[in-house]
C-alpha positions, 0 to 999 in steps of 0.5 A: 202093135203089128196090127196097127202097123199093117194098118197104117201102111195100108191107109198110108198107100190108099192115101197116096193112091188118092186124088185131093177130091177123092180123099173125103169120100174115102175116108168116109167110106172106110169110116163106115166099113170100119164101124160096120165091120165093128158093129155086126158079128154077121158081116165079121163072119161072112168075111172070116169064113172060108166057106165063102168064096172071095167073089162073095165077100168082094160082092158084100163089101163092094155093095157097102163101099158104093152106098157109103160113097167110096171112090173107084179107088178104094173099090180096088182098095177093097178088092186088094184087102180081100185077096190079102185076106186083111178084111179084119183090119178095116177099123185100124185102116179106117182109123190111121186113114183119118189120122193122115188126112187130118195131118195133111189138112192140119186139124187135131180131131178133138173130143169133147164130152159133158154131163149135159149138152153145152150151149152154142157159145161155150162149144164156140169159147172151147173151139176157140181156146182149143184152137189157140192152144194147140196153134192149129185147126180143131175139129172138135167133137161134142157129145153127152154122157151123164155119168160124168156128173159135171166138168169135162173130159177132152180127148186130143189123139191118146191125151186125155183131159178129164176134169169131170167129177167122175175122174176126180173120184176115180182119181182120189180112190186110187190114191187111198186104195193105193196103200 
């Protein structure tokens, strides 16, 4: 809970920080830096260890943001987290940067996954009744995953539709298990 707080006080004053240009790059760049910083125990390690001096870390971490694109801003947004010793926080600020943007735009990010990959036209008939039902931009997001059996399962924000065999099952167990 506190963390998500920190985080999105930090997000929140990057976002404000950043010129309309700037905000795409930035929160692709800190997507990036986030699932970096997720995905390898190496970098967690180098950032967390006090044998590293700040020049060091600032050095990693400034190479990543500049091959993921990000602006000047977020270089010196960067810098702040390391003196701040708040590095650990970056896929939260990643996270709650994208959730103000997408506010700012307009757009609900939605994700959409099936057991087999959809055709054009019925990803295009679920945009659409997406978007009709929700009164605003979608930006939805397909994807696969074969354990589903059949059916959909949609995530908007932490609500959850699950209309896949899978959850169906689930569902039925936990109500006779419940006894």
């Amino acid at each position: 809970m506190i963390k998500t707080a920190v985080a999105r006080r930090y997000a929140k004053a990057l976002f404000e920080l950043l010129d309309t240009p700037s905000i795409e790059p930035a929160r692709s760049a800190l997507n990036g830096l986030g699932e970096a910083f997720t995905q390898s125990a190496a970098l967690r390690h180098a950032i967390a260890s006090p044998v590293f001096p700040e020049e060091t870390k600032l050095g990693a971490l400034s190479e990543l943001a500049t091959r993921l694109g990000c602006p000047p801003v977020g270089q010196r947004f960067l810098e702040l987290l390391v003196k701040k010793n708040r590095v650990s926080f970056l896929p939260d600020i990643a996270e709650a940067f994208a959730k103000l943007v997408d506010q700012s735009k307009g757009t609900q990010q939605v994700l959409v996954s099936s057991a087999n990959a959809l055709p054009a036209a019925e990803q295009d008939r679920i945009t659409t009744r997406l978007r009709d039902l929700l009164q605003r931009d979608v930006d939805v997001t397909f994807h696969t995953e074969p354990e589903h059996v059949a059916g959909l399962h949609i995530r908007l924000g932490s609500t959850v539709v699950d209309s896949t065999v899978r959850g169906r099952l689930s569902a039925m167990q936990r109500v006779l298990t419940k006894e």
